[in-house]
N, C-alpha and C positions, 0 to 999 in steps of 0.2 A: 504494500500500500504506500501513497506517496507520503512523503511528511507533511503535516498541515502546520504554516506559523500558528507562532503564538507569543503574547509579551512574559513578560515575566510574571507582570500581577494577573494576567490571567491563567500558568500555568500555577500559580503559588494558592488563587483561591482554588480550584482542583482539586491540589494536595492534600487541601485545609477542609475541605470538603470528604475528601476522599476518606483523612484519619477521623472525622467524625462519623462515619458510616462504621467505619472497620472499629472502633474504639466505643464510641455510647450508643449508635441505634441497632448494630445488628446483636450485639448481649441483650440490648433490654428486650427485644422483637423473640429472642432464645428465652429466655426467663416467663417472657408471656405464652409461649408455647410452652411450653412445659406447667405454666399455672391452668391453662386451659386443659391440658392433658388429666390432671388432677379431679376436675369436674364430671369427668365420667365422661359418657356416651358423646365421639366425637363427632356423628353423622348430624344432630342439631345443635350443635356446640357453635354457635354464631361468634363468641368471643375465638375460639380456637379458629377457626377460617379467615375472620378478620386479621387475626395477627400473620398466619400463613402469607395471605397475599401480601402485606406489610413485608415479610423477606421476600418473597419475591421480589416485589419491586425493589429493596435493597440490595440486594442480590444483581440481580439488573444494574441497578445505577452504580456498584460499584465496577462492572465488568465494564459499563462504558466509559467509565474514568479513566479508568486501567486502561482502555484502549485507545484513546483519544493522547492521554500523556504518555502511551509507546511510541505515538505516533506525530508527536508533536516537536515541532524545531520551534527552540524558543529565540526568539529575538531581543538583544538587549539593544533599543536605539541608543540609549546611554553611552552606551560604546563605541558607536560608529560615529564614522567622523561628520561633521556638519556641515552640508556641501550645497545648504537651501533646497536639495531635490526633496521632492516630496516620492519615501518609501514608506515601507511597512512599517508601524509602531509609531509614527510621529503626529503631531498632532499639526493640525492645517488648519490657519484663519483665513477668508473666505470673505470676500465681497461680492454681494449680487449686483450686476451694474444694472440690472433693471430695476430696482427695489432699493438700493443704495445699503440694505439691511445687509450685517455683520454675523456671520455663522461661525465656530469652532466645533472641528471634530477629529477626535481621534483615530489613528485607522488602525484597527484589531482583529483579530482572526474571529472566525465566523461564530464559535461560543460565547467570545466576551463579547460580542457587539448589543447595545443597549441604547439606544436614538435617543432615552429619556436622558441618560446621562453623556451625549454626543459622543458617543462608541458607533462607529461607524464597522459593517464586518468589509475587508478587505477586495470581497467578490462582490460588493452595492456598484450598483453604476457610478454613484458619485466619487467610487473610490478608483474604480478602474480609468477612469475620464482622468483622476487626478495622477494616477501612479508615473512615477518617471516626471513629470511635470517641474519646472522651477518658481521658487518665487518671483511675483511680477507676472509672470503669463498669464492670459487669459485662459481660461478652458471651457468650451459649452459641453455643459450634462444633458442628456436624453433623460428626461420625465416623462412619465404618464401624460404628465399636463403641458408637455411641448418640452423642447428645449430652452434651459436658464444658461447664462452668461456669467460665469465666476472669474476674480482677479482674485489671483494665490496671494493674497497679501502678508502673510509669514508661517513659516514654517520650523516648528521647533522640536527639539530632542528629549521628551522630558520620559 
């Protein structure tokens, strides 16, 4: 499989995610199966089914953890050198010349991407339009709602 980026704080919440699965939910999800066992007859045992599906889906989420962070190339932009291109991990301000209004957005791999907190995932049109690009350039994005007119107006390593 290929490698998918990813920043550091998005492979580090993962991790942090990952040891709370392995470490406090999948013991307590064990502990309630087994209190459920306790109650006798497991075929209407609603508490005991409930908690089953609870590992499962545990279970689950931790396999996808596990495969997502085997498969992830982590990027530290911190590290590379600052050349105003706009790559992967850096955060991009953004003038609309139509709208004159002021956008920031980060570019992140496809898991951390989150628009509420301008995590932009790295395969959005608005990022692909931007990749390789320099500060100062114009670049038009293809929208649903037509194409917008962006000036790169800075580009940072943070």
């Amino acid at each position: 499989m290929n490698k998918v980026p990813m920043t550091v704080t998005g492979e580090q919440r993962l991790r942090s995610e990952l040891e709370q699965l392995k470490s406090v939910e999948r013991p307590q999800v064990i502990a309630a199966i087994a209190e459920a066992r306790e109650h006798g007859d497991l075929k209407e045992n609603a508490e005991y089914h409930a908690a089953r599906e609870q590992q499962g889906f545990i279970e689950g989420r931790i396999q996808e953890i596990e495969g997502k962070l085997s498969n992830a190339q982590v990027i530290d932009v911190t590290k590379l050198p600052k050349t105003g291109k706009v790559i992967f991990g850096v955060t991009v301000e953004l003038l609309n010349l139509d709208t004159d209004e002021e956008v920031t957005y980060r570019i992140v791999g496809e898991d951390e991407a989150d628009i509420k907190q301008s995590r932009i995932s790295v395969t959005s049109p608005i990022a692909r339009a931007l990749i390789g690009k320099e500060e100062g350039e114009i670049v038009v994005v293809r929208t649903p709602g037509g194409e917008v007119e962006y000036e790169i107006s800075g580009v940072d390593h943070l």
